[in-house]
HTML snippet that shows the backbone in 3Dmol.js (N, CA, C, O; Angstrom):
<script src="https://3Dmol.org/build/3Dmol-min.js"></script>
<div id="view" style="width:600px;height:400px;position:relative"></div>
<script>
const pdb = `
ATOM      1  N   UNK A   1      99.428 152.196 151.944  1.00  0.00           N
ATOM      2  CA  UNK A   1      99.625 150.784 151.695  1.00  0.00           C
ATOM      3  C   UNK A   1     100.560 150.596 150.507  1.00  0.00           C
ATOM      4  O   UNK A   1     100.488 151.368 149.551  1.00  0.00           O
ATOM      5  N   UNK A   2     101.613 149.390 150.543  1.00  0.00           N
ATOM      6  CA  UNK A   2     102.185 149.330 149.873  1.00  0.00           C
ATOM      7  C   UNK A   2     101.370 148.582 148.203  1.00  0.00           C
ATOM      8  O   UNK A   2     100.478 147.736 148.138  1.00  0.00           O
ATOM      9  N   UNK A   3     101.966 149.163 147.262  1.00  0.00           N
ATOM     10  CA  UNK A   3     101.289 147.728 145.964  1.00  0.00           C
ATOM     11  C   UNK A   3     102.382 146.877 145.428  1.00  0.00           C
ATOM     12  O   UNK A   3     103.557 147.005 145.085  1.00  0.00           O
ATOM     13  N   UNK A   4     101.593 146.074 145.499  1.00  0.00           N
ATOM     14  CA  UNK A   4     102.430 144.516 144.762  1.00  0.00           C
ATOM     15  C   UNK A   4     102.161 144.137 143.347  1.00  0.00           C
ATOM     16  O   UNK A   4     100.961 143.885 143.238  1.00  0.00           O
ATOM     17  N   UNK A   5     102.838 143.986 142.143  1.00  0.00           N
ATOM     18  CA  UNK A   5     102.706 144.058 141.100  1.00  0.00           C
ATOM     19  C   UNK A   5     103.041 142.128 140.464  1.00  0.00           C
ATOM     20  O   UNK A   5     104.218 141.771 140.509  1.00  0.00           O
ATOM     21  N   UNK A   6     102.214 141.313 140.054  1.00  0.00           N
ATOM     22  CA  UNK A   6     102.618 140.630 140.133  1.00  0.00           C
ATOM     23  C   UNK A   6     102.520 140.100 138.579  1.00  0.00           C
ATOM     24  O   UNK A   6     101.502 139.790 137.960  1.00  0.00           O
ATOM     25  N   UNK A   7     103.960 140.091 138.114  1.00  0.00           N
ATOM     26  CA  UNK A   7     103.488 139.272 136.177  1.00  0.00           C
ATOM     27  C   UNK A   7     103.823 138.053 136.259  1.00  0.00           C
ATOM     28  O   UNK A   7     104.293 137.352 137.155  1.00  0.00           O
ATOM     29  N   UNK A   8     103.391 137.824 134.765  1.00  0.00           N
ATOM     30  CA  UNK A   8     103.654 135.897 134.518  1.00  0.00           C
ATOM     31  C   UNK A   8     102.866 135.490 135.255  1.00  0.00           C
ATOM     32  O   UNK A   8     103.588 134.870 136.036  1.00  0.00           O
ATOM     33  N   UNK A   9     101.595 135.339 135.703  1.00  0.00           N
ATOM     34  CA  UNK A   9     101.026 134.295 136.659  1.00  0.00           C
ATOM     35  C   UNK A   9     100.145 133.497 135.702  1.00  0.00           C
ATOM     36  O   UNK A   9      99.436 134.122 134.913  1.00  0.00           O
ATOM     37  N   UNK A  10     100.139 132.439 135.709  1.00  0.00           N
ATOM     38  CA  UNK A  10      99.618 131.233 135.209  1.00  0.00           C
ATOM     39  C   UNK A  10      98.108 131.430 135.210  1.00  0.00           C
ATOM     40  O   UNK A  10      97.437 131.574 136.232  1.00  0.00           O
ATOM     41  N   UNK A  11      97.573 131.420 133.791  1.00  0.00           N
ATOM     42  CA  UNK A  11      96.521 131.873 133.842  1.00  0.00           C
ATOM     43  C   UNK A  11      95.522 130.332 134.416  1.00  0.00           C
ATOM     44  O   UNK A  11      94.314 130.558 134.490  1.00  0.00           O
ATOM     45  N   UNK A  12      95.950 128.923 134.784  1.00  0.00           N
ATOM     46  CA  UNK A  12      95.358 128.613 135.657  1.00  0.00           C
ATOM     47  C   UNK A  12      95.453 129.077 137.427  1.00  0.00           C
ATOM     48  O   UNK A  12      94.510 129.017 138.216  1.00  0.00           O
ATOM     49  N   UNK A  13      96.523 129.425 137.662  1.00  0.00           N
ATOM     50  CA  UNK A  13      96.428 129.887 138.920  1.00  0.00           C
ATOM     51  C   UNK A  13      96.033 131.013 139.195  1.00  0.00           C
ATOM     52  O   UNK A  13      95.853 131.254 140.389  1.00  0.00           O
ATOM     53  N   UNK A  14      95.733 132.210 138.068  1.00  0.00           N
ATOM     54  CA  UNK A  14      94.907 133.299 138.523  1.00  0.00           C
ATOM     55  C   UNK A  14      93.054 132.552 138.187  1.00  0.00           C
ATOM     56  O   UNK A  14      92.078 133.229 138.509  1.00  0.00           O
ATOM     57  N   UNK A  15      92.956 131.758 137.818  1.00  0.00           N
ATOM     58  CA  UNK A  15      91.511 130.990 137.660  1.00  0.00           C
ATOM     59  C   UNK A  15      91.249 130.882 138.734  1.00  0.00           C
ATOM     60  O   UNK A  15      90.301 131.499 139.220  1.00  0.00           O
ATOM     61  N   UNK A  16      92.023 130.051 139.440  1.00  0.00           N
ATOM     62  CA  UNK A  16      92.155 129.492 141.048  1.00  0.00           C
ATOM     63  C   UNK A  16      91.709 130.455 142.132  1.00  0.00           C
ATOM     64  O   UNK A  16      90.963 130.439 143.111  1.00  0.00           O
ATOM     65  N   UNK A  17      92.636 131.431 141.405  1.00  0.00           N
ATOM     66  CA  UNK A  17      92.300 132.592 142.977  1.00  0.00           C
ATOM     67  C   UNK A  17      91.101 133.209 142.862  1.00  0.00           C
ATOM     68  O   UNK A  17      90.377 133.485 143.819  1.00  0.00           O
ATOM     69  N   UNK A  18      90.886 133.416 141.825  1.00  0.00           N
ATOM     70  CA  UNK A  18      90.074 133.917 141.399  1.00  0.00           C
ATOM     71  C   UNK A  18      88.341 133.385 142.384  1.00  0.00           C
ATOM     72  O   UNK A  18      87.596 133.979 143.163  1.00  0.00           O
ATOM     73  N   UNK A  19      88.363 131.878 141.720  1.00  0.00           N
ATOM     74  CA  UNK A  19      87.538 131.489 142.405  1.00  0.00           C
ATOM     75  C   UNK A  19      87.815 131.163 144.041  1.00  0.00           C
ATOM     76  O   UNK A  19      86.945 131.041 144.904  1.00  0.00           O
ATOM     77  N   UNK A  20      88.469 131.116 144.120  1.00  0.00           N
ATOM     78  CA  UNK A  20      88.958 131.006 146.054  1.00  0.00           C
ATOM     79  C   UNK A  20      88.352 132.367 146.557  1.00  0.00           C
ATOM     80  O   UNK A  20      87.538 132.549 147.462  1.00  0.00           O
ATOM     81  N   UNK A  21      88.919 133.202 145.794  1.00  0.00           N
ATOM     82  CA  UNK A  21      88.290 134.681 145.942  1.00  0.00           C
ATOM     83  C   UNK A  21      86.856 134.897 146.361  1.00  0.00           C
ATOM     84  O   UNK A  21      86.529 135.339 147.463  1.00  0.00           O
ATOM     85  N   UNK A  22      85.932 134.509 145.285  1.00  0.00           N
ATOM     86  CA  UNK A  22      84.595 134.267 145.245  1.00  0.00           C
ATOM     87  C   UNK A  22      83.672 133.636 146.131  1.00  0.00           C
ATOM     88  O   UNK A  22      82.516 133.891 146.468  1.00  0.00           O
ATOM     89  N   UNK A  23      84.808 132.401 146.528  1.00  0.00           N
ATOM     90  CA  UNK A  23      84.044 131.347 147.595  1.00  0.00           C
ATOM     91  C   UNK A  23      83.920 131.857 149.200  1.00  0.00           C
ATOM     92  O   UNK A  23      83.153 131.356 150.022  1.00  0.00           O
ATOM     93  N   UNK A  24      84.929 133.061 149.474  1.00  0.00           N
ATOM     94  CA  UNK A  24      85.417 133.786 150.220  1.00  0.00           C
ATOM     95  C   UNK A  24      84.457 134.688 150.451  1.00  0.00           C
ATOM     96  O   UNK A  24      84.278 134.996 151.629  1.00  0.00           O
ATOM     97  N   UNK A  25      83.584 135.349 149.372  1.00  0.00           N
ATOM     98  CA  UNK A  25      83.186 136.620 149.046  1.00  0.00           C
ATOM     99  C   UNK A  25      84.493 137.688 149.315  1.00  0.00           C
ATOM    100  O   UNK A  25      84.412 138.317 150.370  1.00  0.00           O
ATOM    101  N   UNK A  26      85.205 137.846 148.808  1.00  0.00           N
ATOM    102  CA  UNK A  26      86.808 138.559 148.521  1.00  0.00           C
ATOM    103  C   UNK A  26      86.650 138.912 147.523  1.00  0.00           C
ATOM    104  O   UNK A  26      85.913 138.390 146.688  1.00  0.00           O
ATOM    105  N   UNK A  27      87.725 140.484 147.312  1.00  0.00           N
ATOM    106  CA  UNK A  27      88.348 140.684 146.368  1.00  0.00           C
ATOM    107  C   UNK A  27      89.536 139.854 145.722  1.00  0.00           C
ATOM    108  O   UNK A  27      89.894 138.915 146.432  1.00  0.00           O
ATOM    109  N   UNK A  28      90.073 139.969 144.788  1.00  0.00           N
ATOM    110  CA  UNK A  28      91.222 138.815 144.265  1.00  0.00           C
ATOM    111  C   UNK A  28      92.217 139.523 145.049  1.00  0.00           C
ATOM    112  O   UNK A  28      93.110 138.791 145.476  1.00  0.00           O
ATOM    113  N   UNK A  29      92.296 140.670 145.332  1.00  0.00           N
ATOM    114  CA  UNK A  29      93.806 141.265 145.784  1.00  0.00           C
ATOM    115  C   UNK A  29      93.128 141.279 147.911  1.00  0.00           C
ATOM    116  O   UNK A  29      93.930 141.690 148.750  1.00  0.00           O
ATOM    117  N   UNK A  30      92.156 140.951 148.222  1.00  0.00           N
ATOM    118  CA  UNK A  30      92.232 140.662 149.857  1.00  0.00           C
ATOM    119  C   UNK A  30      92.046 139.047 149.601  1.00  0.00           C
ATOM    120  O   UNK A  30      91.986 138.609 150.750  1.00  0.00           O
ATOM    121  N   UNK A  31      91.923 137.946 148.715  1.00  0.00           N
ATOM    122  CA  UNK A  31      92.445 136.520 148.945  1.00  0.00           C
ATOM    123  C   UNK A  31      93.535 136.738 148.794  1.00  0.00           C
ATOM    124  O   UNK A  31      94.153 136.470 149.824  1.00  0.00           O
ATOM    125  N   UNK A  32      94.550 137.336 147.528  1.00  0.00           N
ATOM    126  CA  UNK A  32      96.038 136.890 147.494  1.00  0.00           C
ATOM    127  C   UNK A  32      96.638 137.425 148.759  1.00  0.00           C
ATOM    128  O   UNK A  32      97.677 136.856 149.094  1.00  0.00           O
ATOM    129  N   UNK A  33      95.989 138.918 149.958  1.00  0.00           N
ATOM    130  CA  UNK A  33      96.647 139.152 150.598  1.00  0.00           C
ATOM    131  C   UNK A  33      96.820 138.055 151.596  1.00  0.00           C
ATOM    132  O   UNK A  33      97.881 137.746 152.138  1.00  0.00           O
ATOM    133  N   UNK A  34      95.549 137.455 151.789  1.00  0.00           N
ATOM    134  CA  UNK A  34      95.267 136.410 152.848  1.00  0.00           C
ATOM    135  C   UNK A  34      96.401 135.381 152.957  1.00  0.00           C
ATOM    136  O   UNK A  34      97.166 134.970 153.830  1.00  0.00           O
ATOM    137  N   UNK A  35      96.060 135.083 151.211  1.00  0.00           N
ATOM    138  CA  UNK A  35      97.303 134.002 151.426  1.00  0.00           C
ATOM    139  C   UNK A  35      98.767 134.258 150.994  1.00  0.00           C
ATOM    140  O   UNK A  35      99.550 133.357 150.691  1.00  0.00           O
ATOM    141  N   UNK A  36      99.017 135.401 150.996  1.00  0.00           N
ATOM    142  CA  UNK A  36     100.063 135.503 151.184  1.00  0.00           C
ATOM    143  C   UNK A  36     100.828 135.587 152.784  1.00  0.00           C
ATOM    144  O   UNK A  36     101.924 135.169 153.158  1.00  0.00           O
ATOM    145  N   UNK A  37      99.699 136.339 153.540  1.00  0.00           N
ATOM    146  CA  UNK A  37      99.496 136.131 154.568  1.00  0.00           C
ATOM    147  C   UNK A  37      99.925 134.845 155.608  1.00  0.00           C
ATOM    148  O   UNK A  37     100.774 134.743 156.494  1.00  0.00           O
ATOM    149  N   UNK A  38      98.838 133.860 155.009  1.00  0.00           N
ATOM    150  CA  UNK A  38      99.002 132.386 155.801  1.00  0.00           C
ATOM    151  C   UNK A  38     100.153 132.170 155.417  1.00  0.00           C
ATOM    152  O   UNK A  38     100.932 131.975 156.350  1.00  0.00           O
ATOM    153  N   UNK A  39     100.738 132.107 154.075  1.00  0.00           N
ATOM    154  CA  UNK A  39     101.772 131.276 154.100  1.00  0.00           C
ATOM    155  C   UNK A  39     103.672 132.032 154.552  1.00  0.00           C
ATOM    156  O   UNK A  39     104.821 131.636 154.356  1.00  0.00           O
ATOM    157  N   UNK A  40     103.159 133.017 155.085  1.00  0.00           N
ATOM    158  CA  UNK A  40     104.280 133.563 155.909  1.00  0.00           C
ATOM    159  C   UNK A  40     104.369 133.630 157.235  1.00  0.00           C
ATOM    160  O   UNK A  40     105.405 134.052 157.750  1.00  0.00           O
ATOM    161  N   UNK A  41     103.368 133.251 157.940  1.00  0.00           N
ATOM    162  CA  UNK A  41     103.122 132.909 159.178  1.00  0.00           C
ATOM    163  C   UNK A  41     102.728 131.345 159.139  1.00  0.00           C
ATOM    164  O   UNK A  41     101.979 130.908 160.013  1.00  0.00           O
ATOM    165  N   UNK A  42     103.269 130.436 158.048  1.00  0.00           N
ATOM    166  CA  UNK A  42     103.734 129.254 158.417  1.00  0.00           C
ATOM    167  C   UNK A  42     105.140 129.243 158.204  1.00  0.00           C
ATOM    168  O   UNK A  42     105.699 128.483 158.994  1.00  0.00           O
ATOM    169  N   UNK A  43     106.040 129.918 157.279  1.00  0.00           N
ATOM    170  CA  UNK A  43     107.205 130.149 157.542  1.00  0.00           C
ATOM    171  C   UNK A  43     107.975 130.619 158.199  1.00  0.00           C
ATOM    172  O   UNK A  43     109.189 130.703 158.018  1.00  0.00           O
ATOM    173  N   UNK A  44     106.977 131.195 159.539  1.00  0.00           N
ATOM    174  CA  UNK A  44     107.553 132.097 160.413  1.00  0.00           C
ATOM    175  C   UNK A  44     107.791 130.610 161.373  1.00  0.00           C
ATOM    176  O   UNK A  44     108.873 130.099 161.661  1.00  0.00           O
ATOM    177  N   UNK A  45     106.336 130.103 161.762  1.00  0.00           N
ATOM    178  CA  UNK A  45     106.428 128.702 162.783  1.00  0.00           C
ATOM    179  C   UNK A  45     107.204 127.556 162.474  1.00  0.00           C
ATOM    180  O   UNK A  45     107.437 126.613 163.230  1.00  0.00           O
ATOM    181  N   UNK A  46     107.738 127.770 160.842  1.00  0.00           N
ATOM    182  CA  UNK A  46     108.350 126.854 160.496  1.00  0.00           C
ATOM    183  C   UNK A  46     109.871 126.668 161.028  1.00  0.00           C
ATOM    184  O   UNK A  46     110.517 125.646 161.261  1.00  0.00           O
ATOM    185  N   UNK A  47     110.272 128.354 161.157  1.00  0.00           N
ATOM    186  CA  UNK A  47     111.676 128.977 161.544  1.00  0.00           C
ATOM    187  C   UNK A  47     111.717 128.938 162.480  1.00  0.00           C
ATOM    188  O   UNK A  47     112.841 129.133 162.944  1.00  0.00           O
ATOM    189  N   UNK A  48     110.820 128.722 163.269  1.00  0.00           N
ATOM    190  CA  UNK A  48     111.158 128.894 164.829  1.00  0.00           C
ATOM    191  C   UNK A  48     111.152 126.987 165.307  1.00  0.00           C
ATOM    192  O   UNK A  48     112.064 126.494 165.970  1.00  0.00           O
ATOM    193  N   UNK A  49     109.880 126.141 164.770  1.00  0.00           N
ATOM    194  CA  UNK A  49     110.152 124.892 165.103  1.00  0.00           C
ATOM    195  C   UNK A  49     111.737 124.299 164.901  1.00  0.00           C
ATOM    196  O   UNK A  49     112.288 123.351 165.460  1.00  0.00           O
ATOM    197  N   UNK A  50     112.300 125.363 163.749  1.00  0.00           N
ATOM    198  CA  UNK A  50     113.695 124.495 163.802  1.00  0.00           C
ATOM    199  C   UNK A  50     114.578 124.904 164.752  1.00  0.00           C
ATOM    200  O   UNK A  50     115.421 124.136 165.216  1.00  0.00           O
ATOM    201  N   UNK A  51     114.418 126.527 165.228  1.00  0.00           N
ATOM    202  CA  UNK A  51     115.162 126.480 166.178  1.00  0.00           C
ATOM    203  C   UNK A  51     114.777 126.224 167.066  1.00  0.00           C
ATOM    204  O   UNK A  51     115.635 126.650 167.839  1.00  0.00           O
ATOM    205  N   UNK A  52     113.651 125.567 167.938  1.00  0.00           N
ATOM    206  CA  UNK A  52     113.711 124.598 168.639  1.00  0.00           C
ATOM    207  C   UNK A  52     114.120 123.657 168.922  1.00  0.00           C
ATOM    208  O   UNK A  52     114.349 123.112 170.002  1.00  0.00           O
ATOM    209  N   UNK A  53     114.267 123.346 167.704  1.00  0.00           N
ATOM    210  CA  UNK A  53     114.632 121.930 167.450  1.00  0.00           C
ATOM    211  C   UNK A  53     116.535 121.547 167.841  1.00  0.00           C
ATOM    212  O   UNK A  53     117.040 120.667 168.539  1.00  0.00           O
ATOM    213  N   UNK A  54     117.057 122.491 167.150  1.00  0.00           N
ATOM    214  CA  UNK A  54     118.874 122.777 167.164  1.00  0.00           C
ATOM    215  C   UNK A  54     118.889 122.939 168.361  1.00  0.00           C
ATOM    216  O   UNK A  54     119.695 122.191 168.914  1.00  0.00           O
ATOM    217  N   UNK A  55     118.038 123.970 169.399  1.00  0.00           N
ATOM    218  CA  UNK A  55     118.248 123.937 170.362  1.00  0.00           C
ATOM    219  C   UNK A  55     118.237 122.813 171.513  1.00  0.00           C
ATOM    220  O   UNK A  55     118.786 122.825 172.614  1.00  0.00           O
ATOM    221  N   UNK A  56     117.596 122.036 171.022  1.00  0.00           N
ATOM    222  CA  UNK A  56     117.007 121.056 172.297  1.00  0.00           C
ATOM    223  C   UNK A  56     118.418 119.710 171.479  1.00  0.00           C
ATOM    224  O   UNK A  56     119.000 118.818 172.097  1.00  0.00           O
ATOM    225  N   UNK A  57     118.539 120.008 170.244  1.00  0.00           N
ATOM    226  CA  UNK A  57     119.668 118.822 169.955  1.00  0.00           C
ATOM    227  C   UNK A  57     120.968 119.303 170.735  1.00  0.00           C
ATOM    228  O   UNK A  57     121.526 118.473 171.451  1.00  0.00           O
ATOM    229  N   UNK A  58     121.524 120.685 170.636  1.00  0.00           N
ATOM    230  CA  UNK A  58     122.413 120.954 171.441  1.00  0.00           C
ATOM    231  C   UNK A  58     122.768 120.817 172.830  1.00  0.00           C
ATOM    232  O   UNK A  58     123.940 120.717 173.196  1.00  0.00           O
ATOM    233  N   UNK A  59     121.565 120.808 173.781  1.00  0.00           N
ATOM    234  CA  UNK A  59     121.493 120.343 174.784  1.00  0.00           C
ATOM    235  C   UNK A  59     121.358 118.780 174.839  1.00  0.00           C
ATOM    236  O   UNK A  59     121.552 118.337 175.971  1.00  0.00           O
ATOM    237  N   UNK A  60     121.111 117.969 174.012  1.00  0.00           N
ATOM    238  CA  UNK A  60     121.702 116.594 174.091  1.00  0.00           C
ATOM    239  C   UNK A  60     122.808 116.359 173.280  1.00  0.00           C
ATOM    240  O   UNK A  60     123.117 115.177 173.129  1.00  0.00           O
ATOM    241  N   UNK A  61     123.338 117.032 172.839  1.00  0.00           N
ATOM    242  CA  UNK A  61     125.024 116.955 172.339  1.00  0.00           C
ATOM    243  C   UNK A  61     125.890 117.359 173.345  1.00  0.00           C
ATOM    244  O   UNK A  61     127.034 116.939 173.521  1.00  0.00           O
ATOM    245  N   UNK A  62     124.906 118.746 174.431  1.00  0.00           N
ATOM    246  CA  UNK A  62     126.129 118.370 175.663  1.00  0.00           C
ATOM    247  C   UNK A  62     126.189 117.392 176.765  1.00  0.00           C
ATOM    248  O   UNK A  62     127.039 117.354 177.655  1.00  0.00           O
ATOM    249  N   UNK A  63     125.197 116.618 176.599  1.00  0.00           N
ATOM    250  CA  UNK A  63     124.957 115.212 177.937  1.00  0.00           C
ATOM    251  C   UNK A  63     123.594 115.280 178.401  1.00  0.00           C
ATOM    252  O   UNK A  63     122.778 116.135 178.059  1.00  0.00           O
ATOM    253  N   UNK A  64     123.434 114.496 179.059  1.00  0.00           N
ATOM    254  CA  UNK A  64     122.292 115.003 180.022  1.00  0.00           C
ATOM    255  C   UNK A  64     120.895 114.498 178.963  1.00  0.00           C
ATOM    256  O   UNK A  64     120.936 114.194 177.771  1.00  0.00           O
ATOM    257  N   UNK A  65     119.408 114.556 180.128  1.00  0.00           N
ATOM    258  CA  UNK A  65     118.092 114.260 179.153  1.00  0.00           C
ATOM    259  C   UNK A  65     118.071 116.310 179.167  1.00  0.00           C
ATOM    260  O   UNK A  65     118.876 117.129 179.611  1.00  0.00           O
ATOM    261  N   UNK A  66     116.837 116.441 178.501  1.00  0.00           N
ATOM    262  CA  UNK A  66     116.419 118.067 178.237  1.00  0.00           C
ATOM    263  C   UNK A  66     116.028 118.479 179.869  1.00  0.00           C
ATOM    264  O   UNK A  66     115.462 117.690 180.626  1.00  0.00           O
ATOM    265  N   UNK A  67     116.290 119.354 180.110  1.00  0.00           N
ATOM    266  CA  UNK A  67     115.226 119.736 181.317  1.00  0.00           C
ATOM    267  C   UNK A  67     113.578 119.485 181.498  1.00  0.00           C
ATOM    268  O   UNK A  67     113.055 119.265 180.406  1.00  0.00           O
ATOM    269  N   UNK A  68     112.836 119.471 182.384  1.00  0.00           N
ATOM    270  CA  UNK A  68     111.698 119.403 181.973  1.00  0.00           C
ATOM    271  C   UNK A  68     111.268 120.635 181.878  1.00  0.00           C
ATOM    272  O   UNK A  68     111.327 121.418 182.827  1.00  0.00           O
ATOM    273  N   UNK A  69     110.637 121.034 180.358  1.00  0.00           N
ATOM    274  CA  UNK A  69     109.641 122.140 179.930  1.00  0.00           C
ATOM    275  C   UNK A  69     110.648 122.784 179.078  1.00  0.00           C
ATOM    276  O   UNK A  69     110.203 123.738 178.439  1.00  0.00           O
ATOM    277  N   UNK A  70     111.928 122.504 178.895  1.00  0.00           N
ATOM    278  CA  UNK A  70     112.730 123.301 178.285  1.00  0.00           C
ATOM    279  C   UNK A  70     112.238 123.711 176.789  1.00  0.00           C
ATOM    280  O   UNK A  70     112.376 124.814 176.260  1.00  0.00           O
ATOM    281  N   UNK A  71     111.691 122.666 176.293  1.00  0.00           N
ATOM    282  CA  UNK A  71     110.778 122.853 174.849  1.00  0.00           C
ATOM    283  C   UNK A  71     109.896 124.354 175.007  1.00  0.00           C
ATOM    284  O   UNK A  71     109.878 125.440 174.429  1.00  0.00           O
ATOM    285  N   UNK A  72     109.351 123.849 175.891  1.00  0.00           N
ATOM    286  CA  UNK A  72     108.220 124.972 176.212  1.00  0.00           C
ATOM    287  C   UNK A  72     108.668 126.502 176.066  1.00  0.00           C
ATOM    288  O   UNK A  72     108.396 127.365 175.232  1.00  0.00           O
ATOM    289  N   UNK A  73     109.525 126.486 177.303  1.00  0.00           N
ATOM    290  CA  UNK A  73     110.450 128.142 177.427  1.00  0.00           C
ATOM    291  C   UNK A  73     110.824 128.190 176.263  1.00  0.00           C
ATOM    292  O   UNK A  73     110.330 129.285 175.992  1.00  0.00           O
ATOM    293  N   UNK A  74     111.445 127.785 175.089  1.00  0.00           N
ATOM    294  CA  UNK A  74     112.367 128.308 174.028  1.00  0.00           C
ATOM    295  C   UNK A  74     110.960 128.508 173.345  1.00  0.00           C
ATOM    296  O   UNK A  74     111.314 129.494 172.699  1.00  0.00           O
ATOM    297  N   UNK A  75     109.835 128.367 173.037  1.00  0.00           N
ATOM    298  CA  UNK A  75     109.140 128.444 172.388  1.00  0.00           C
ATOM    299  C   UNK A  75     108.584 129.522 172.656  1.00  0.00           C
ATOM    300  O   UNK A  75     108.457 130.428 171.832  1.00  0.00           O
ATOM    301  N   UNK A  76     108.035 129.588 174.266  1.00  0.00           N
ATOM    302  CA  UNK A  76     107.764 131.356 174.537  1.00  0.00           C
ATOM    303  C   UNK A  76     108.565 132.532 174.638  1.00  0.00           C
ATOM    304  O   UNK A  76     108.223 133.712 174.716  1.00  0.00           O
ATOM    305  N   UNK A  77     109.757 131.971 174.621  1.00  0.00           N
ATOM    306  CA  UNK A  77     111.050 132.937 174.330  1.00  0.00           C
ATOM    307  C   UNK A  77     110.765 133.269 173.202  1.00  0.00           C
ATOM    308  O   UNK A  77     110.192 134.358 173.159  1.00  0.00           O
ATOM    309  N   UNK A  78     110.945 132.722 172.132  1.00  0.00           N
ATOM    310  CA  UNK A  78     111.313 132.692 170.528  1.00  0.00           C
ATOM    311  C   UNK A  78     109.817 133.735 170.391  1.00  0.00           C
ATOM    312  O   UNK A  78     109.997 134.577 169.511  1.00  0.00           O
ATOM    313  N   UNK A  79     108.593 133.838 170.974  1.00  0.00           N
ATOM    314  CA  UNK A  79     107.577 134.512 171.112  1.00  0.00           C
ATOM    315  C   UNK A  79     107.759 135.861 171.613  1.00  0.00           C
ATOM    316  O   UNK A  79     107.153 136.763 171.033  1.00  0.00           O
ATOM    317  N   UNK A  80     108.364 136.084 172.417  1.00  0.00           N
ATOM    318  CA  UNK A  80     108.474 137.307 172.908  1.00  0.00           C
ATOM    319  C   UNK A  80     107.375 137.017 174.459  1.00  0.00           C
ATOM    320  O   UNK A  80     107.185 138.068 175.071  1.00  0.00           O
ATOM    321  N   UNK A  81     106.877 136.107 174.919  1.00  0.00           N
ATOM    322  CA  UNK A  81     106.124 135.362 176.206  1.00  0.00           C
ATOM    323  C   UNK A  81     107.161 135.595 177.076  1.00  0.00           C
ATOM    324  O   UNK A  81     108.276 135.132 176.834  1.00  0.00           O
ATOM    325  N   UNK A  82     106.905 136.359 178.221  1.00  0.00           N
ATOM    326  CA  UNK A  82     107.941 136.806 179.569  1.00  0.00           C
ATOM    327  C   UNK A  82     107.578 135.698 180.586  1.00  0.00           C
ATOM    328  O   UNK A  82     106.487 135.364 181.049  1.00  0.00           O
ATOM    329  N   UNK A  83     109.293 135.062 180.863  1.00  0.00           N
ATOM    330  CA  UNK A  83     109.137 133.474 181.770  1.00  0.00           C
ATOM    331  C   UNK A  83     108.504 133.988 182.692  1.00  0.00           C
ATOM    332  O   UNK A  83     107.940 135.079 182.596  1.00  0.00           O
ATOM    333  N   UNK A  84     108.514 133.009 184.079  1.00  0.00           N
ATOM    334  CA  UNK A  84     108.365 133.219 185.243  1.00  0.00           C
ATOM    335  C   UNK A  84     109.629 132.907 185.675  1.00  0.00           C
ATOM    336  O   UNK A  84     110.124 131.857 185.267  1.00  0.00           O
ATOM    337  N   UNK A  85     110.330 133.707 186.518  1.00  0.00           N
ATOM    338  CA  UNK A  85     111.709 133.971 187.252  1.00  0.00           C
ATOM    339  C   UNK A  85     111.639 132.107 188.340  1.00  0.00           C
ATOM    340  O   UNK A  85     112.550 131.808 189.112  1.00  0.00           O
TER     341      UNK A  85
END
`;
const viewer = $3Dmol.createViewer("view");
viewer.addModel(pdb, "pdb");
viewer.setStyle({}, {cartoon: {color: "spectrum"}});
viewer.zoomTo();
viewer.render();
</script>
């Protein structure tokens, strides 16, 4: 496993984790993994809602309404989800 070394942290926000930790029954270093965790797998859904998003604007920058479900497919695409032919 890799280690993460982390200085300068605000000795209210190591208070914080601390107790988040606790409320958890956690160690301080399996809450910070957690949330380090969550909040990269909202930046992951975050990266992909936008390219959804460019995508489905591009297809109304070339004419036309969206297909129906086209939202859908780019989303299980962007997943690695195999269409149906």
């Amino acid at each position: 496993m890799a280690i993460l070394h982390v200085r300068n942290v605000p000795p209210e926000l190591y208070e914080r984790l601390k107790h988040l930790a606790a409320e958890q029954h956690r160690s301080l270093s399996a809450e910070v993994i957690d949330i380090l965790a969550q909040g990269v797998a909202t930046r992951d859904r975050s990266a992909l809602m936008n390219d959804v998003l460019e995508s489905l604007a591009a297809v109304r920058t070339r004419g036309g309404p969206v297909p129906k479900g086209y939202a859908a497919d780019l989303i299980r695409e962007s997943r690695g989800d195999i269409l149906d032919p």
